[in-house]
CHARMM-style PDB file with segment names, atoms N, HN, CA, C and O in Angstrom:
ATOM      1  N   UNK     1     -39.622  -3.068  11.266  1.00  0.00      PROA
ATOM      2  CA  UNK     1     -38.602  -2.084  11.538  1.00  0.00      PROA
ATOM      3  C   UNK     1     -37.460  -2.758  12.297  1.00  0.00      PROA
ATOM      4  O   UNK     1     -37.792  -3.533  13.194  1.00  0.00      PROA
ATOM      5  N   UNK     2     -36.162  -2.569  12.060  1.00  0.00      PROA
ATOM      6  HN  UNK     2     -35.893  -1.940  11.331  1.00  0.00      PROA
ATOM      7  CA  UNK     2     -34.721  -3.080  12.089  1.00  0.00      PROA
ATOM      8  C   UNK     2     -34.600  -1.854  13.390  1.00  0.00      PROA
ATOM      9  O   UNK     2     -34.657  -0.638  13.203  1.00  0.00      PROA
ATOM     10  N   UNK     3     -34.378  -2.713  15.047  1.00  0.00      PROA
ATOM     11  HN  UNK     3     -34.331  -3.700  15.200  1.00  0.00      PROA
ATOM     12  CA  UNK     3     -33.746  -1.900  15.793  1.00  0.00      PROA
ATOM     13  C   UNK     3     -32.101  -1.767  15.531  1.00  0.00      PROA
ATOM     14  O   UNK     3     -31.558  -2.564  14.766  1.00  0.00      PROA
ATOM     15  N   UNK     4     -31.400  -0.812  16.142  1.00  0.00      PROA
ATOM     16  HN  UNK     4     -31.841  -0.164  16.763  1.00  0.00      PROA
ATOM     17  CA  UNK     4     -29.915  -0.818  15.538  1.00  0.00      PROA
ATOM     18  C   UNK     4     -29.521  -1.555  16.761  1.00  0.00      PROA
ATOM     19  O   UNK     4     -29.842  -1.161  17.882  1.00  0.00      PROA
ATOM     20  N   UNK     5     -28.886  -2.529  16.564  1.00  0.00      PROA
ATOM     21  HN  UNK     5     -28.625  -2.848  15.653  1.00  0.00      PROA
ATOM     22  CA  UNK     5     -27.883  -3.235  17.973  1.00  0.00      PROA
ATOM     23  C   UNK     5     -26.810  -2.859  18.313  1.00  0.00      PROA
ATOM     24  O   UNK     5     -26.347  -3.145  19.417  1.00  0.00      PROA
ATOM     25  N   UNK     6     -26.226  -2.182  17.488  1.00  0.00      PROA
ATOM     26  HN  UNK     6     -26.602  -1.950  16.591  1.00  0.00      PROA
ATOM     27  CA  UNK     6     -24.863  -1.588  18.437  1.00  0.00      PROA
ATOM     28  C   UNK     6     -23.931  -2.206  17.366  1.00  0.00      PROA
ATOM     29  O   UNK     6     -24.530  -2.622  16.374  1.00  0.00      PROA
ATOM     30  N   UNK     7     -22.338  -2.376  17.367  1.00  0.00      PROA
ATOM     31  HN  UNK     7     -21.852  -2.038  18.173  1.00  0.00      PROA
ATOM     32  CA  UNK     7     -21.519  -2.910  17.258  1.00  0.00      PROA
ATOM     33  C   UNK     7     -21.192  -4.560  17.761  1.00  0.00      PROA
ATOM     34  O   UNK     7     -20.740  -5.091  18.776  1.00  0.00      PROA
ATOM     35  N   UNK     8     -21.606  -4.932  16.673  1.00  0.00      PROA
ATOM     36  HN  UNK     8     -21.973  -4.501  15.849  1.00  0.00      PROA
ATOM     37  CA  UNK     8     -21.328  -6.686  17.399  1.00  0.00      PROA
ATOM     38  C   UNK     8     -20.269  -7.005  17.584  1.00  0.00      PROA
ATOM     39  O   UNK     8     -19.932  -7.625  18.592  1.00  0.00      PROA
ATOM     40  N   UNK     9     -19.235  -6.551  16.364  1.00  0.00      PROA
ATOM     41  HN  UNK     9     -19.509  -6.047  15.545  1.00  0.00      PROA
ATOM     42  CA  UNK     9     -17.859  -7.345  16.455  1.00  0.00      PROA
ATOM     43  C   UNK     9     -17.018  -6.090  15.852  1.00  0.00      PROA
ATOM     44  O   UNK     9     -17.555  -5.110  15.337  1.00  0.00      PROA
ATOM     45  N   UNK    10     -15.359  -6.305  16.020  1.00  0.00      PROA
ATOM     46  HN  UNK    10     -14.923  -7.102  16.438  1.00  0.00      PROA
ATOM     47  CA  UNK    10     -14.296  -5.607  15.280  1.00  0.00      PROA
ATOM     48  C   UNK    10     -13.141  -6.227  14.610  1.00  0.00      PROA
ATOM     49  O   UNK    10     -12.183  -6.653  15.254  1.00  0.00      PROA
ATOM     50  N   UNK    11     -13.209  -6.279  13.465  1.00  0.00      PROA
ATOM     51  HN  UNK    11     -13.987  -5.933  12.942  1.00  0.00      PROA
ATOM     52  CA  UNK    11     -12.295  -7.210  12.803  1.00  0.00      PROA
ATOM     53  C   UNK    11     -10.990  -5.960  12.823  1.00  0.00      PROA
ATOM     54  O   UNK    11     -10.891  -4.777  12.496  1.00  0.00      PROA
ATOM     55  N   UNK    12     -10.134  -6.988  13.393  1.00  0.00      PROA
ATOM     56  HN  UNK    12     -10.214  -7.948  13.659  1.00  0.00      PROA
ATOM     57  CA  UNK    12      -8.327  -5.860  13.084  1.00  0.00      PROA
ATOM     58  C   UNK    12      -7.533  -6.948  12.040  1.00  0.00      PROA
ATOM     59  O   UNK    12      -7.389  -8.141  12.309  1.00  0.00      PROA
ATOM     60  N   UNK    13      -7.130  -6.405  11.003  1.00  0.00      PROA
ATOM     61  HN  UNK    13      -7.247  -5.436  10.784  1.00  0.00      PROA
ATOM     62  CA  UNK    13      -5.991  -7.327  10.261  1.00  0.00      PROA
ATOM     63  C   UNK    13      -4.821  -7.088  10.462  1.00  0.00      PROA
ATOM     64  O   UNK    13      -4.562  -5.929  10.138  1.00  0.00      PROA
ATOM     65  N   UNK    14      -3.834  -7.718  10.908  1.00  0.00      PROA
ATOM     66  HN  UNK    14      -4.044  -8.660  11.172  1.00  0.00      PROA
ATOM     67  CA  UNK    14      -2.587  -7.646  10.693  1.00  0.00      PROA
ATOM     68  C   UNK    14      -2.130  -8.066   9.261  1.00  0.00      PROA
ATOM     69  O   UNK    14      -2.635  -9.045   8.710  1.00  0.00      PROA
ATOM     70  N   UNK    15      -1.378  -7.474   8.802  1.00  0.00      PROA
ATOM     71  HN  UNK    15      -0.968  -6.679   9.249  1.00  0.00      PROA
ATOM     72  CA  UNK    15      -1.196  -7.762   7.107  1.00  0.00      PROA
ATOM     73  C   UNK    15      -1.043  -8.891   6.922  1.00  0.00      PROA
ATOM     74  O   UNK    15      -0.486  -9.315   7.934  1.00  0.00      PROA
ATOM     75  N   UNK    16      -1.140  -9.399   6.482  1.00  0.00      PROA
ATOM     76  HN  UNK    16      -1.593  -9.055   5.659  1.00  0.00      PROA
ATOM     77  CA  UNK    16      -1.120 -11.076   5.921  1.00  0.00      PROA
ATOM     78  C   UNK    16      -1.805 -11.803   6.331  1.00  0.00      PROA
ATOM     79  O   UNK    16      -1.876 -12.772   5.575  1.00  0.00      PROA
ATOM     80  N   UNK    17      -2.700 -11.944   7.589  1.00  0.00      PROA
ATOM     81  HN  UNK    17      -2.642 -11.158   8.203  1.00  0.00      PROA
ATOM     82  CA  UNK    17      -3.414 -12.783   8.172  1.00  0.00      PROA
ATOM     83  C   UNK    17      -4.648 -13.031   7.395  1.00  0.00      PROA
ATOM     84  O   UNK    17      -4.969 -14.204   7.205  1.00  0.00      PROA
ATOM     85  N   UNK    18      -5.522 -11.894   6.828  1.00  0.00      PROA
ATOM     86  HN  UNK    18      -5.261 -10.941   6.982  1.00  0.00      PROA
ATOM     87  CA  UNK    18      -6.814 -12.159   6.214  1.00  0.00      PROA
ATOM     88  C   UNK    18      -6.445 -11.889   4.773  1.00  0.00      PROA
ATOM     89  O   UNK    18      -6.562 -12.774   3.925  1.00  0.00      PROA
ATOM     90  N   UNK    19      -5.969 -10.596   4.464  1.00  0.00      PROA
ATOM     91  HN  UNK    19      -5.874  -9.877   5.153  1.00  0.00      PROA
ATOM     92  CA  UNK    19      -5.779 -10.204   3.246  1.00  0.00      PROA
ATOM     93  C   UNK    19      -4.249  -9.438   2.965  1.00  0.00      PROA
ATOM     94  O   UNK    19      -3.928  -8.414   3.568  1.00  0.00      PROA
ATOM     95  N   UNK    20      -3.534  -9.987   2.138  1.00  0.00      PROA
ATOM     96  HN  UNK    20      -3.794 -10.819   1.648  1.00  0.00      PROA
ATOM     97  CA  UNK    20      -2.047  -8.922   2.176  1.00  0.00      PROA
ATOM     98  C   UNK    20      -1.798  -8.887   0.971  1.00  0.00      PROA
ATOM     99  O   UNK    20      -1.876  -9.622  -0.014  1.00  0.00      PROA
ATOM    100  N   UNK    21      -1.301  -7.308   1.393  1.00  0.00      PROA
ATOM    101  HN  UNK    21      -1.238  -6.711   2.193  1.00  0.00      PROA
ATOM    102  CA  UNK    21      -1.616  -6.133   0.446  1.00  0.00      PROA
ATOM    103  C   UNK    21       0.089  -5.622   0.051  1.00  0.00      PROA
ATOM    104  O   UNK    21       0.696  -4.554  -0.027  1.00  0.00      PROA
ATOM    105  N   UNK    22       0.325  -6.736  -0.086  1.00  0.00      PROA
ATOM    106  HN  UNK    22      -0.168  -7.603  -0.022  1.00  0.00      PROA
ATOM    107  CA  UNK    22       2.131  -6.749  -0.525  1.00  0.00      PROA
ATOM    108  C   UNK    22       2.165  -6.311  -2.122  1.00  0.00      PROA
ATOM    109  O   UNK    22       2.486  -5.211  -2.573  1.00  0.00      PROA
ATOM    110  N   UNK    23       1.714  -7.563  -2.894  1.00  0.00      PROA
ATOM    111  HN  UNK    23       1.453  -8.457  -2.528  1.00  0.00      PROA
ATOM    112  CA  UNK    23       1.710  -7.772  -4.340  1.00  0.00      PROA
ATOM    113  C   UNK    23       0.637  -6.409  -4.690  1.00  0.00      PROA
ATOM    114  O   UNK    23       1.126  -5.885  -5.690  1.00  0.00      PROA
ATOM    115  N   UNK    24      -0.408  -5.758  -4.343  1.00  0.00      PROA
ATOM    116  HN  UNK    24      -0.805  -6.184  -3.530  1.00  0.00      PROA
ATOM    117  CA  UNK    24      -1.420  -4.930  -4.805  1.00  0.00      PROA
ATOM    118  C   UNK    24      -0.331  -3.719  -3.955  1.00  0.00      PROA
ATOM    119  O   UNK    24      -0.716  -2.622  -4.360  1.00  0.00      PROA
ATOM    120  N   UNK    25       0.262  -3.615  -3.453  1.00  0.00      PROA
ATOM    121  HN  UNK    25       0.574  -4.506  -3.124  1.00  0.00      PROA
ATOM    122  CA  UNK    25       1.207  -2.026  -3.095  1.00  0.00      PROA
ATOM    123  C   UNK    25       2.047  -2.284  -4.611  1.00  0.00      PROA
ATOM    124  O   UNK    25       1.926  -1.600  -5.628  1.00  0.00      PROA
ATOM    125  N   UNK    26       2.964  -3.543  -4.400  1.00  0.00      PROA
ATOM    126  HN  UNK    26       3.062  -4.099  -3.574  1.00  0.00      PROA
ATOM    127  CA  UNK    26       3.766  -3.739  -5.427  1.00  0.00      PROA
ATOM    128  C   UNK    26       3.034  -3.116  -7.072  1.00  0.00      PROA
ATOM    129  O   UNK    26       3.665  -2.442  -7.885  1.00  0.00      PROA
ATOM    130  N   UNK    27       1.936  -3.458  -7.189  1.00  0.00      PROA
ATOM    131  HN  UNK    27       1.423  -4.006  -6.528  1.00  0.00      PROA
ATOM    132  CA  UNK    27       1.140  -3.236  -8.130  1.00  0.00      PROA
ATOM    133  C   UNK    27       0.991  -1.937  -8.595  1.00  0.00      PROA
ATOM    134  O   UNK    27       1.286  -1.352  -9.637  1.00  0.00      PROA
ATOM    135  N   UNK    28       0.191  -1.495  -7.036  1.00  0.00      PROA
ATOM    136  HN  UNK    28      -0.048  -1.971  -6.189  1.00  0.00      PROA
ATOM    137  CA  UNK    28      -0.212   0.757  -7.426  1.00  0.00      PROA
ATOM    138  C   UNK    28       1.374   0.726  -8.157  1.00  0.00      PROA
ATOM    139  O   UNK    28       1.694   0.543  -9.331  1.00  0.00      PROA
ATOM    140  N   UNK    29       2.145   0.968  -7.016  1.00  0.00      PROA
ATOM    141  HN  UNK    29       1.884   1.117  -6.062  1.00  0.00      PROA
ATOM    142  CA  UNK    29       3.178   1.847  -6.858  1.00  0.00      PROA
ATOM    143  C   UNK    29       4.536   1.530  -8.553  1.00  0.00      PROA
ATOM    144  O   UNK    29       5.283   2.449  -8.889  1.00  0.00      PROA
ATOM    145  N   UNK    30       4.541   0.802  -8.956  1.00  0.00      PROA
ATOM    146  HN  UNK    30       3.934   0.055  -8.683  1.00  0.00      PROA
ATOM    147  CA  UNK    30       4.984   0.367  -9.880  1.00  0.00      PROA
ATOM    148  C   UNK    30       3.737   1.103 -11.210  1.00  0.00      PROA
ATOM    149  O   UNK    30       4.267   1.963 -11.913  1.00  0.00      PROA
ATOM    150  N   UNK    31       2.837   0.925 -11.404  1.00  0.00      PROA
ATOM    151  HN  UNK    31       2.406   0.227 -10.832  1.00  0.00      PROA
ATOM    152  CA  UNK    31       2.186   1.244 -12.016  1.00  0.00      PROA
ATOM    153  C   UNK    31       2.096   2.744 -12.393  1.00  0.00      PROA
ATOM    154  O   UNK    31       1.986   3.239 -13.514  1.00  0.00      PROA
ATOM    155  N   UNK    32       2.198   3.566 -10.744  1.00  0.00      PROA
ATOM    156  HN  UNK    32       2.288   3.164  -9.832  1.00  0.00      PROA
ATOM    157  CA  UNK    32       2.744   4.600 -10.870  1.00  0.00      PROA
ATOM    158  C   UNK    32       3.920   5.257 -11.609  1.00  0.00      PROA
ATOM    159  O   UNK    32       3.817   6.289 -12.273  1.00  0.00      PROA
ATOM    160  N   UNK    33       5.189   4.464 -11.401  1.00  0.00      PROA
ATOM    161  HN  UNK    33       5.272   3.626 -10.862  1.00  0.00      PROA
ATOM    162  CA  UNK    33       6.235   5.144 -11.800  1.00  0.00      PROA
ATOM    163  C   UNK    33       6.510   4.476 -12.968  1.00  0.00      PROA
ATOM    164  O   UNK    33       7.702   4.495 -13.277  1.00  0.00      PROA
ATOM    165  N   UNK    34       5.351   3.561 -14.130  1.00  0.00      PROA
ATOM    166  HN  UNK    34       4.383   3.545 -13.879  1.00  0.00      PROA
ATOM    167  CA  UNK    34       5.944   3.392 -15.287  1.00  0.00      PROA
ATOM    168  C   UNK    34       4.715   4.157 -15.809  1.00  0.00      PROA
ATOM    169  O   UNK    34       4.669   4.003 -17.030  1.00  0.00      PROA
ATOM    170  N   UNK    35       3.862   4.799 -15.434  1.00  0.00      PROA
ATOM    171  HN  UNK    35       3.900   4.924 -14.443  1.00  0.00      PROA
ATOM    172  CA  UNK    35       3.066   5.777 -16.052  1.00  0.00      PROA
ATOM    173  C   UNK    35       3.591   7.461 -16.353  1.00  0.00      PROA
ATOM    174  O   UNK    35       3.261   8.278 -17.213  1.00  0.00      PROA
ATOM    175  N   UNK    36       4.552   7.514 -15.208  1.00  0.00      PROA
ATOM    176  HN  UNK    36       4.820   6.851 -14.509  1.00  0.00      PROA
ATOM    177  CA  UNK    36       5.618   8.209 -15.365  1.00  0.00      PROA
ATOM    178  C   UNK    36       6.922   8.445 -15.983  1.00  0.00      PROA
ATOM    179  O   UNK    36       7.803   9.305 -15.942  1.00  0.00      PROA
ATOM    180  N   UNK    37       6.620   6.996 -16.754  1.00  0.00      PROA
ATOM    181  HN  UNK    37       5.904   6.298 -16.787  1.00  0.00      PROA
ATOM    182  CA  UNK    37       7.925   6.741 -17.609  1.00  0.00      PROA
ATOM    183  C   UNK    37       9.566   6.222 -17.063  1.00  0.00      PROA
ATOM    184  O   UNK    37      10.628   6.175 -17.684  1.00  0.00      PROA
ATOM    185  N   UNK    38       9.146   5.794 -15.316  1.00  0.00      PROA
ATOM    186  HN  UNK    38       8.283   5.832 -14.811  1.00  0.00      PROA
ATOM    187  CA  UNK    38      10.544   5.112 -14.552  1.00  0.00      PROA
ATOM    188  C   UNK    38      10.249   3.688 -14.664  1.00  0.00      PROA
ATOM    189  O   UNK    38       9.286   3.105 -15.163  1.00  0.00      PROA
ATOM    190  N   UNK    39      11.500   3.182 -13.974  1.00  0.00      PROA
ATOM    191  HN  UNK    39      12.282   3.655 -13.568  1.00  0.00      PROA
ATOM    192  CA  UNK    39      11.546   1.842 -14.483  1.00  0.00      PROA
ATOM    193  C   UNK    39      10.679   1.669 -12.620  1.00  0.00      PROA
ATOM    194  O   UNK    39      10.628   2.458 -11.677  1.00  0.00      PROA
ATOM    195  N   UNK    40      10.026  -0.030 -12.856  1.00  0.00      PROA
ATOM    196  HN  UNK    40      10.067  -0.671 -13.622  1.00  0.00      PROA
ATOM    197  CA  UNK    40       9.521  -0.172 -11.626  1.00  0.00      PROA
ATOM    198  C   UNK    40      10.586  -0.461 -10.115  1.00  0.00      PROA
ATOM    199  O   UNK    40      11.808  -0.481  -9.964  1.00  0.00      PROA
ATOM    200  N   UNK    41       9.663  -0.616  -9.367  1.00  0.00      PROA
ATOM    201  HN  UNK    41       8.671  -0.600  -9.489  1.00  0.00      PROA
ATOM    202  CA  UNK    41      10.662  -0.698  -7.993  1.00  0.00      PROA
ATOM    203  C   UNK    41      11.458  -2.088  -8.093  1.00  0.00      PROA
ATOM    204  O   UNK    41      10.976  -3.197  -8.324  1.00  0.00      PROA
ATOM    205  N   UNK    42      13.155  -1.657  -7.797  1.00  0.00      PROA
ATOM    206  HN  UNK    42      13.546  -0.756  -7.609  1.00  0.00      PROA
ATOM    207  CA  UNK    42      13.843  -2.727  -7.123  1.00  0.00      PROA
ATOM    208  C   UNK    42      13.332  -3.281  -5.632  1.00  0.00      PROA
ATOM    209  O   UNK    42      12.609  -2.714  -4.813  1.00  0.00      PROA
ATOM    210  N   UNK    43      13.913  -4.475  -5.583  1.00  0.00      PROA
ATOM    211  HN  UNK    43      14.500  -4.935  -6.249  1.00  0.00      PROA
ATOM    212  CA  UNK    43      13.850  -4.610  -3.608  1.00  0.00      PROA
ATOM    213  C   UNK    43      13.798  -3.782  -2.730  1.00  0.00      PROA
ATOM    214  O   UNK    43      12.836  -3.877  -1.968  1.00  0.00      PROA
ATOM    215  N   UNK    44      14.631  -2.847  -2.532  1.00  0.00      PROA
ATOM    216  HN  UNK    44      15.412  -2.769  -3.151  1.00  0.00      PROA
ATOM    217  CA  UNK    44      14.778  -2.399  -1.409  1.00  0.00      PROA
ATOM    218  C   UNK    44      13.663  -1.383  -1.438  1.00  0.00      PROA
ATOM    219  O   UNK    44      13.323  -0.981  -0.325  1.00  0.00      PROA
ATOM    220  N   UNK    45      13.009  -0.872  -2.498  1.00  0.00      PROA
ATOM    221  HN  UNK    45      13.286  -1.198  -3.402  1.00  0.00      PROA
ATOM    222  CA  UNK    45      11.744   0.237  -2.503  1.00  0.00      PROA
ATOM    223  C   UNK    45      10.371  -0.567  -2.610  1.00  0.00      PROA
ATOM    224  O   UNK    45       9.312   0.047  -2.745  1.00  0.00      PROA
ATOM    225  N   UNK    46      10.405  -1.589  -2.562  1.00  0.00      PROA
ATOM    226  HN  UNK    46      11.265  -2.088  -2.452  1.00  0.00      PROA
ATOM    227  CA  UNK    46       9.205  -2.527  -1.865  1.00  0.00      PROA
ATOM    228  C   UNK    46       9.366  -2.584  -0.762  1.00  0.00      PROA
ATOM    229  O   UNK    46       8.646  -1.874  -0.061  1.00  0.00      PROA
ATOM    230  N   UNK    47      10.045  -3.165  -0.331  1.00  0.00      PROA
ATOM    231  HN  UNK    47      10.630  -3.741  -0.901  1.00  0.00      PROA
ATOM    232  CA  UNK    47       9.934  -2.922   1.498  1.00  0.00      PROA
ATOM    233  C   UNK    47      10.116  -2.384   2.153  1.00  0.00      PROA
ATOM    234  O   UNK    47      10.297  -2.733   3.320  1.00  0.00      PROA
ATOM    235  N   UNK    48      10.176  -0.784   1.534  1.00  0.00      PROA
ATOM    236  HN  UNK    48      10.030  -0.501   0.586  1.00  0.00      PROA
ATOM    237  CA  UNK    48       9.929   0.359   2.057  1.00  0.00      PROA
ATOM    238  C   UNK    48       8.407   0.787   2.009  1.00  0.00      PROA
ATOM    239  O   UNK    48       7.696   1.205   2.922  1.00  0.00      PROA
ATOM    240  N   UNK    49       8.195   0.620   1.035  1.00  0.00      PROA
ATOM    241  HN  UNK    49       8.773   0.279   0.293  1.00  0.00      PROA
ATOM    242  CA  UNK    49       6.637   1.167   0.402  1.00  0.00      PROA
ATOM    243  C   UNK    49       5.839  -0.087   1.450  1.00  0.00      PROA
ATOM    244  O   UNK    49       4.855   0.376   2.026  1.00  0.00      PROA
ATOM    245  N   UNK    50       6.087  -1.370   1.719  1.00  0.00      PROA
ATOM    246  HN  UNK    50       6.887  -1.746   1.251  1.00  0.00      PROA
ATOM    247  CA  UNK    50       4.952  -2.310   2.043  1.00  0.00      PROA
ATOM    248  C   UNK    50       5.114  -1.983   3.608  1.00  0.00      PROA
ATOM    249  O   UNK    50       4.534  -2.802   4.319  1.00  0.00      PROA
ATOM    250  N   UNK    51       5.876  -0.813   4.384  1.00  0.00      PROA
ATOM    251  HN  UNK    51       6.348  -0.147   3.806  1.00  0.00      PROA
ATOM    252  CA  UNK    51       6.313  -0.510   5.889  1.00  0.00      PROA
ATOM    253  C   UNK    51       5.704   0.831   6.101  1.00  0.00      PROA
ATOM    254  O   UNK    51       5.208   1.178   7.173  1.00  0.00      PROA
ATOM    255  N   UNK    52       5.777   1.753   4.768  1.00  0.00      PROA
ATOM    256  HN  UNK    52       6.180   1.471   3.897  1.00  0.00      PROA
ATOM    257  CA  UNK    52       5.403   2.711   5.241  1.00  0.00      PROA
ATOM    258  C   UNK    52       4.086   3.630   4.590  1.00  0.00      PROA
ATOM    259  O   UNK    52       3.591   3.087   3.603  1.00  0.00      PROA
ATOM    260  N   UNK    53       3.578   4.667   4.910  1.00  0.00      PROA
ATOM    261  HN  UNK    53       3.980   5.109   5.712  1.00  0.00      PROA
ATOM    262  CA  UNK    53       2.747   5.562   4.759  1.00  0.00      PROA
ATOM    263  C   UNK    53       2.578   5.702   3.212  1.00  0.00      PROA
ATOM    264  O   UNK    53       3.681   5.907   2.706  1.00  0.00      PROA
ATOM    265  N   UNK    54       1.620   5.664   2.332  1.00  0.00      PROA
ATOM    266  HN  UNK    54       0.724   5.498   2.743  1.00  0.00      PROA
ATOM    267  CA  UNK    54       1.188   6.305   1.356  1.00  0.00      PROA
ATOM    268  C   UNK    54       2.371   7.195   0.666  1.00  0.00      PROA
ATOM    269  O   UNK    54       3.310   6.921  -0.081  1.00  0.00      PROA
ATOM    270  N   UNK    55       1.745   8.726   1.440  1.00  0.00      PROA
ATOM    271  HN  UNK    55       0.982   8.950   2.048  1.00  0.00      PROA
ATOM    272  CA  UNK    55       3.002   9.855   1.354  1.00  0.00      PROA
ATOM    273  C   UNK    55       4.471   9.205   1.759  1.00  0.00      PROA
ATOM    274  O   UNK    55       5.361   9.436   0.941  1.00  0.00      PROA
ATOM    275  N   UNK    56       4.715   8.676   2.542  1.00  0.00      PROA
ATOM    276  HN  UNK    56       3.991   8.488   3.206  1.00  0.00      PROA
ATOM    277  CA  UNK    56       6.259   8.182   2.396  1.00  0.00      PROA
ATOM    278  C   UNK    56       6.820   8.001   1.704  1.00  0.00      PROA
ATOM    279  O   UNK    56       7.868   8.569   1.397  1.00  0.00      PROA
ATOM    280  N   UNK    57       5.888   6.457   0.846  1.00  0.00      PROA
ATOM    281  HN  UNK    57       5.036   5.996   1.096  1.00  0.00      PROA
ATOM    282  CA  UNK    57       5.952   5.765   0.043  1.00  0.00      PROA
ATOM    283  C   UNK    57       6.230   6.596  -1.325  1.00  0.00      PROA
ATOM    284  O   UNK    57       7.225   6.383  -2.018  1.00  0.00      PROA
ATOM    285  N   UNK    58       5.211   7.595  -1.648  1.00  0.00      PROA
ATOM    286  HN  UNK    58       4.403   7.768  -1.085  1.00  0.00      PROA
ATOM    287  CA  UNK    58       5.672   8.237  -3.061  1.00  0.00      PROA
ATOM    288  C   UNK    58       7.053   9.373  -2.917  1.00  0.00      PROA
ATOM    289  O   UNK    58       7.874   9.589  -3.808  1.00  0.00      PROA
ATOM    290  N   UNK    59       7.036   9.852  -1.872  1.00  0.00      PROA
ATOM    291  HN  UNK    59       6.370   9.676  -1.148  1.00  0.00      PROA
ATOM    292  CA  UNK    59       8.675  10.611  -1.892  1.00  0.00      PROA
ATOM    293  C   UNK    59       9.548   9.952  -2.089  1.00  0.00      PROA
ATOM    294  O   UNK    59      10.512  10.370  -2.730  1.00  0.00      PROA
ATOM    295  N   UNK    60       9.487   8.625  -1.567  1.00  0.00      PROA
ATOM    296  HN  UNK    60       8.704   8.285  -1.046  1.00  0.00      PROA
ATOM    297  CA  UNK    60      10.498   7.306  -1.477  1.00  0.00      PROA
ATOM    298  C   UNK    60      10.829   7.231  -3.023  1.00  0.00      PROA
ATOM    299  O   UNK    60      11.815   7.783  -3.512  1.00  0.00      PROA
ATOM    300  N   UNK    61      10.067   6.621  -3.618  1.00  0.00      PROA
ATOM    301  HN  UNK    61       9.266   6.173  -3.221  1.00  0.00      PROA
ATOM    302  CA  UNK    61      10.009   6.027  -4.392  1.00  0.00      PROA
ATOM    303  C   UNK    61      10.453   7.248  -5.980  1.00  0.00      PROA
ATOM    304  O   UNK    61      10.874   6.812  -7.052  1.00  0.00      PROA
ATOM    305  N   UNK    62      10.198   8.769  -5.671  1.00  0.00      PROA
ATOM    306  HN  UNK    62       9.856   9.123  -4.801  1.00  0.00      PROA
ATOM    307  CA  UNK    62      10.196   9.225  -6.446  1.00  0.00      PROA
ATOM    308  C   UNK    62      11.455  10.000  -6.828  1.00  0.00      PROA
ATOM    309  O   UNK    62      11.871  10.438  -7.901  1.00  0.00      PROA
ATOM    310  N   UNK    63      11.994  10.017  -5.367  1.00  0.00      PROA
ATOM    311  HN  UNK    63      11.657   9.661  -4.495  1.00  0.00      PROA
ATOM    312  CA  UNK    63      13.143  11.128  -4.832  1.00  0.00      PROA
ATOM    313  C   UNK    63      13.815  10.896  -5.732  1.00  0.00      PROA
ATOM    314  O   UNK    63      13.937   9.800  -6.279  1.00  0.00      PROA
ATOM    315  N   UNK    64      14.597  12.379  -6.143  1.00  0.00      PROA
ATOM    316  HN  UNK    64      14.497  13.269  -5.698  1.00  0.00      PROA
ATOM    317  CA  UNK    64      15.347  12.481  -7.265  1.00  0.00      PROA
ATOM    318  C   UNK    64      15.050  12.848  -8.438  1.00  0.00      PROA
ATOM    319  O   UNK    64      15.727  13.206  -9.402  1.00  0.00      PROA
ATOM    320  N   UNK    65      13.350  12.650  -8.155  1.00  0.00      PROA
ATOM    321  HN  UNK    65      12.800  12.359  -7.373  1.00  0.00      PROA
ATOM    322  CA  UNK    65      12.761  12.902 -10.060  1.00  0.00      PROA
ATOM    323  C   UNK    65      12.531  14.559 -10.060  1.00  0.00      PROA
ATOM    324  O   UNK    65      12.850  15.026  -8.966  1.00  0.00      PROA
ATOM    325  N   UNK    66      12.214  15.233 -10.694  1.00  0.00      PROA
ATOM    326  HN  UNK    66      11.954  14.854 -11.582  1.00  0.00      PROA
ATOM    327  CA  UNK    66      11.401  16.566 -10.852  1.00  0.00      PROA
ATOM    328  C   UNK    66      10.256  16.630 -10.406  1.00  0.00      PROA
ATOM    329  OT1 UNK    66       9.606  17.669 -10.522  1.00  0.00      PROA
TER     330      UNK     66
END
């Protein structure tokens, strides 16, 4: 029988240090709006989307559509 020890350790990532999740935002979010039939994100709506919230990110990115 496995006693439980507690919490050994806490891994925190700052984006880029272990894993960054730039190119895979770039990825969803593009994927999104040509499934929708828009063209994918310019510059300036990547580095919006790779700064902010999920929900941000799709108002951002969508504003203007229906």
């Amino acid at each position: 029988m496995h006693r439980n020890q507690g919490t050994r350790a806490v891994v925190f990532d700052c984006d880029g240090v272990m894993f960054d999740s730039r190119e895979a935002n770039i990825n969803f979010y593009n994927h999104l709006l040509t499934h929708f039939g828009l063209s994918p994100m310019e510059k300036e709506a990547v580095n919006f989307v790779h700064m902010h919230t999920a929900d941000e990110s799709i108002r951002h990115i969508f504003q203007g559509t229906p």
